[in-house]
N, C-alpha and C positions, 0 to 999 in steps of 0.2 A: 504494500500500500504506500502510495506516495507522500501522506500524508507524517505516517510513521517514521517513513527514511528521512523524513527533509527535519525530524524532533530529533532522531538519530544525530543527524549530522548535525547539526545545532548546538547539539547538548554537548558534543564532543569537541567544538572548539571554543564552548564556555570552556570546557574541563581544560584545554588545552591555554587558555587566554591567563586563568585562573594558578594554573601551576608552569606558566613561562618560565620562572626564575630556575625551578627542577631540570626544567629542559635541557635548561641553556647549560648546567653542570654535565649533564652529560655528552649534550653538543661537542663541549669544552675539553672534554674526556676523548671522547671518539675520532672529532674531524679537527685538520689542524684551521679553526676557526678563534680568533683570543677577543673578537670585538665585535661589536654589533648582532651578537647570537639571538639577541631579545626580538631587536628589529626584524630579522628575519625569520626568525618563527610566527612574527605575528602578520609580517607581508606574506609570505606563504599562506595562513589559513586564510588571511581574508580574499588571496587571491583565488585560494582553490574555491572559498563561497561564490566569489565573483563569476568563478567559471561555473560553476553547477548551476547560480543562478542564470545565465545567460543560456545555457543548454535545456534547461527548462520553458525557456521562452518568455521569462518576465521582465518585466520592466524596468530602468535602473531605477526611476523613482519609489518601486516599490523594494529593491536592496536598501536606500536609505532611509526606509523607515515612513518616506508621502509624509513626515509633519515632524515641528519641533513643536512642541505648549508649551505656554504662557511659562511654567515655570524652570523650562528650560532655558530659555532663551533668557529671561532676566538674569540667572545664575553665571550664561554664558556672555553675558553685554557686559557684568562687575567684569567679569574674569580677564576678557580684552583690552578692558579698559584700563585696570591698573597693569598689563605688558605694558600696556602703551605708554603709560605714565614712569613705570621703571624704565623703559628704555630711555626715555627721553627727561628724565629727572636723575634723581640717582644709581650710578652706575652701578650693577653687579652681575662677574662671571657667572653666576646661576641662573640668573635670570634664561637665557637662552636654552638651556639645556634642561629649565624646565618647563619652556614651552615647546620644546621635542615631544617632553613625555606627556605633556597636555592633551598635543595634538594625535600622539601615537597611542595613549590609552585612552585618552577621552573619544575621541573617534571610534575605536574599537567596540569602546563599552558602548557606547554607544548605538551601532549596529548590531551587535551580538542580543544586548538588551530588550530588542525590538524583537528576536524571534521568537518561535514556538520551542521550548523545551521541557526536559523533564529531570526534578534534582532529583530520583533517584539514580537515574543515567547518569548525571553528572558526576555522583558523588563515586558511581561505578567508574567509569574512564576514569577519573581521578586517581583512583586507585593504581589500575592499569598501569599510568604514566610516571607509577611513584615506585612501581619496580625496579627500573635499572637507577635510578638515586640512590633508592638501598643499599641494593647490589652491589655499584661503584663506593659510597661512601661510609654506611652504615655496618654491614658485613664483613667489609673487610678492616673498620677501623681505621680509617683514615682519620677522622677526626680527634683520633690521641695522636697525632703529628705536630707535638707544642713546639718543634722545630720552625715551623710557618713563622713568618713576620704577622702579627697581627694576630694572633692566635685566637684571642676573646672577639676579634671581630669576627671572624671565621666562624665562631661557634654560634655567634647571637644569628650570625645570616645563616646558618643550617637551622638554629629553631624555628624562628621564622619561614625560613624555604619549606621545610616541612610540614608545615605546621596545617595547611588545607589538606593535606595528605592524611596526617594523622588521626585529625577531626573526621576527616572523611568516611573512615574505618572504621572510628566509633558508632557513627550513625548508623553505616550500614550495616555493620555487625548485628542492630536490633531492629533493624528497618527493613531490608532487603532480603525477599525470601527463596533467594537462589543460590544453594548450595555453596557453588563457586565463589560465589562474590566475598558468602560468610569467611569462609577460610580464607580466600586473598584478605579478607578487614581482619582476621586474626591473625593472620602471618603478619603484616605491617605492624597492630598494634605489640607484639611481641616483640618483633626487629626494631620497633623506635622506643620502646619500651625506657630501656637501659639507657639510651641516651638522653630521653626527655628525661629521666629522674638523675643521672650523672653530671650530664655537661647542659645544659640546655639554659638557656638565659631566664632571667626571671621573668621578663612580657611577655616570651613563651609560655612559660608554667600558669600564667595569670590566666593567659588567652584559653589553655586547655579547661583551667579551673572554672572560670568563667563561661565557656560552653556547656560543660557537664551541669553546672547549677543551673545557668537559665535552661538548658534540655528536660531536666527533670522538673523544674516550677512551669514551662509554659508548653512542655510536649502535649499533653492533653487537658484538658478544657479547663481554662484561667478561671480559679475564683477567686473569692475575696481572701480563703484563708493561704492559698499560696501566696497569694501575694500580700498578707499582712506578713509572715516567716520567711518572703525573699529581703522584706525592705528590714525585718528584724536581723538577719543576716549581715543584710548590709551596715548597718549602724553599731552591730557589734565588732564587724570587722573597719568600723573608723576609730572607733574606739581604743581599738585594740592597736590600733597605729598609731593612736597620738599618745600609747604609752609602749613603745619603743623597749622602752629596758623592761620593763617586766612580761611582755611579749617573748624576749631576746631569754632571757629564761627558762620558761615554758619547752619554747622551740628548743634551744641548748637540750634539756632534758629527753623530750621526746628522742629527738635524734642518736643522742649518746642509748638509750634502753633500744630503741630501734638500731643501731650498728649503722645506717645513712648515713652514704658518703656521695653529699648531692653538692654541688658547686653552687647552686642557685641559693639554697640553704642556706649554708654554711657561710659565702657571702652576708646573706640577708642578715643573719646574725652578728657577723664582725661588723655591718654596718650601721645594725642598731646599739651596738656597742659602741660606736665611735659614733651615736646621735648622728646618724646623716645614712638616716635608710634610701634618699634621692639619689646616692653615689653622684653629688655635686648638679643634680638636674635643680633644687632650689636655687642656687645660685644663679644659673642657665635663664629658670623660668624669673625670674626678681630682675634679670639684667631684660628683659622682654616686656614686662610686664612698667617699668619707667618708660617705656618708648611707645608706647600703644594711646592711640587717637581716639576720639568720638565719631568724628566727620570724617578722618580721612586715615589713609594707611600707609607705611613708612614702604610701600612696594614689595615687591614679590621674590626674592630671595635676598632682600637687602639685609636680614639678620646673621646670614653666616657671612656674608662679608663683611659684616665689623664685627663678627662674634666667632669665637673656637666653635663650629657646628653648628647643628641645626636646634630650632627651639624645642625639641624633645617632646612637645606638646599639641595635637591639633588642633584645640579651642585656641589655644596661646598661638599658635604659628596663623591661624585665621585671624583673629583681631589684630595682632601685629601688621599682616602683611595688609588688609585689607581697612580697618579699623572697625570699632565696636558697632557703628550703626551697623554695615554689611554684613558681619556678624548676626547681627539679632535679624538680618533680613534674610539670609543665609538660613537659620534654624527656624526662623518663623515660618518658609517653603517649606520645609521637610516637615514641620508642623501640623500645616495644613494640608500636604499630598497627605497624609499618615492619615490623621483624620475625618478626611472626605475619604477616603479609601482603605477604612480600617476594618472593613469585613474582609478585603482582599489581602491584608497584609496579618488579619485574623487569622486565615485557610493558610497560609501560606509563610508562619512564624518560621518555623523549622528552617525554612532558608534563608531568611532575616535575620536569626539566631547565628546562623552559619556563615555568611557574610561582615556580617556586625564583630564575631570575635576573630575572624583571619583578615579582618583590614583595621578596625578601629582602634581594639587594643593594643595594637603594636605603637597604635601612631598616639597614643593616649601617653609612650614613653618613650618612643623615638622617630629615627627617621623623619621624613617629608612627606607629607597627603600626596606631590606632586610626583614624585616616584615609585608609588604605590599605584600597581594597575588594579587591586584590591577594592582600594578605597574610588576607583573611579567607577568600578563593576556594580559596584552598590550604590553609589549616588545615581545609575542611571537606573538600577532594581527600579528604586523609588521614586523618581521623577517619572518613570512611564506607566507607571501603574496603573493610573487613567485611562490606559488602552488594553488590560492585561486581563480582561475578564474572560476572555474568549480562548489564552495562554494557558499549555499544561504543564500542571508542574504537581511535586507531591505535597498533597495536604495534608492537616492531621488527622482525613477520614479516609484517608485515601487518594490513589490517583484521581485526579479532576477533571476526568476525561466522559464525556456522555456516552460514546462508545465503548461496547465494551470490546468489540470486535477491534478495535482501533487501540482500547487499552493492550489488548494479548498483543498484539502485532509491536508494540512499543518496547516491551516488557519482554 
């Protein structure tokens, strides 16, 4: 059925779009390629779409999507608008290179977001594409090579690189009722196992922690008492951070009776011991937070130009670059798509959940929004949602598909 093939192939270069960064290790590994592997895994799928879609006889208007809304195009008028103003105001070497990645993932996400797919396929390919990373880095232990320059950078981009991957595993380990797929999501979660709890950065460990709790409070039908025990959760683990040292106790404890020898830990500990559980990001986010406007924004990569790195923060890195009003105009959209289409994004948590902890939380402590093709896949989740009623994907009753003949054929 054509209908089926065209969800197929869809879903397979969300999964592909989704786990570039994996790719491109391998690429890295296999062909003598050192540069632009991103680029080219992502001109290749969109080419091969371009080409299926023309072999089918459609239209290019309808490859891009036949419409931007309202709340696109506002989002996208800020976004132009202050290039234009860093270009031509204050100068910075970032700027350019992150309207590369603007144009190269926001594009993408873009047209990818517009089709028909299905997260359970997605979450399957994912899989798929997360075998030979393993294979090459996981198995055979590459990542105890503290010989590397940059060692701790290394390790924070393998938590992250992997981190859709291992999520991915988890879901379908209790989602997906195809034999295969179970054992491929236990094979991974066993092989990442040892290194998410050994080497793995701590916005890793947050971002996994983070999934599994919202999975279990919003997988099946939201009430008032989960979510009075998610937000009681949450206020005890503030709490629990603004007292540092007796925190750093606890955990000490735990760990010495548990024999846990986790780097993320063990860190977190020496750090709330030396009061500076931020590893220096307070400082970072204080030197951001004096330079931040109401009206207007200091430009688009202009904070690591006068600053050692990025603003660690993505609420912090938006008001900066953009200023506070933009900001609240910014969140006030996502607001309102949310809530004029919160039956849609009601049916279809699970992949909100999923999206939200492998781009958010990363960027909640490091990195750039602008080099996350993540965080671009999911601003566009959400801004096209307005069109997505007719879109199959899995909900929490099931696939969303009226067909069932169409469902098997997918599946």
């Amino acid at each position: 059925m054509e209908k089926a093939n065209d969800i197929r192939f869809n879903s397979l270069l969300v999964a592909i779009f989704i786990c570039v960064s994996s790719i491109s290790w391998v690429v890295d590994r296999l062909l003598p390629i050192h540069s632009g592997i991103i680029f080219i895994v992502i001109a290749l799928s969109m080419t091969a779409m371009l080409i299926r879609h023309s072999i089918k006889g459609r239209t290019v208007a309808s490859f891009f999507g036949n419409y931007v809304n309202v709340y696109q195009l506002v989002l996208l008028i800020i976004v132009i608008f202050f290039f234009v103003v860093t270009f031509f105001g204050k100068k910075s070497n970032y700027t350019f290179d992150y309207l590369q990645c603007f144009i190269l993932y926001g594009f993408t996400a873009y047209i990818l977001s517009k089709r028909e797919y299905n997260m359970l396929l997605i979450m399957r390919y994912i899989m798929y594409i997360g075998i030979l990373p393993i294979c090459l880095i996981i198995l055979t232990n590459e990542y105890n090579d503290t010989s590397r320059e940059d060692y701790y950078g290394y390790l924070m981009g393998l938590s992250y690189g992997f981190l859709p991957i291992f999520i991915s595993a988890l879901f379908s380990l209790f989602n997906d009722k195809k034999i295969h797929a179970k054992l491929l999501a236990l094979f991974i979660i066993v092989s990442l196992f040892s290194f998410y709890t050994a080497k793995a950065s701590r916005g890793a460990l947050a971002a996994v922690l983070a999934y599994v709790i919202l999975y279990l409070f919003f997988h099946k039908k939201i009430t008032r008492l989960r979510i009075f025990i998610f937000i009681l959760l949450a206020v005890i683990t503030v709490i629990g951070l603004a007292n540092t040292a007796v925190l750093a106790k606890i955990l000490q404890y735990i760990v010495d009776k548990l024999k846990i020898n986790s780097f993320a830990i063990n860190k977190t500990i020496e750090l709330m011991i030396k009061n500076d559980i931020s590893n220096g990001r307070l400082e970072i986010w204080a030197n951001a937070i004096k330079d931040i406007h109401f009206l207007y924004g200091n430009g688009i990569g202009v904070f690591e130009q006068f600053n050692d790195g990025y603003v660690h923060n993505i609420v912090l890195q938006l008001a900066y670059e953009f200023g506070i009003l933009n900001l609240l105009l910014f969140i006030g959209t996502m607001g309102i798509v949310i809530l004029k289409k919160r039956k849609f994004f009601y049916d279809n948590r699970d992949f909100l959940i999923y999206l939200i902890c492998i781009a958010i939380v990363e960027l909640m402590f490091s990195s750039s929004f602008w080099l996350s093709n993540k965080f671009w896949f999911l601003l566009c989740f959400v801004t096209t949602a307005d069109k997505k009623e007719s879109k199959i994907y899995l909900n929490n009753k099931g696939i969303n598909i009226k067909s069932d003949s169409l469902r098997r054929n997918i599946i």
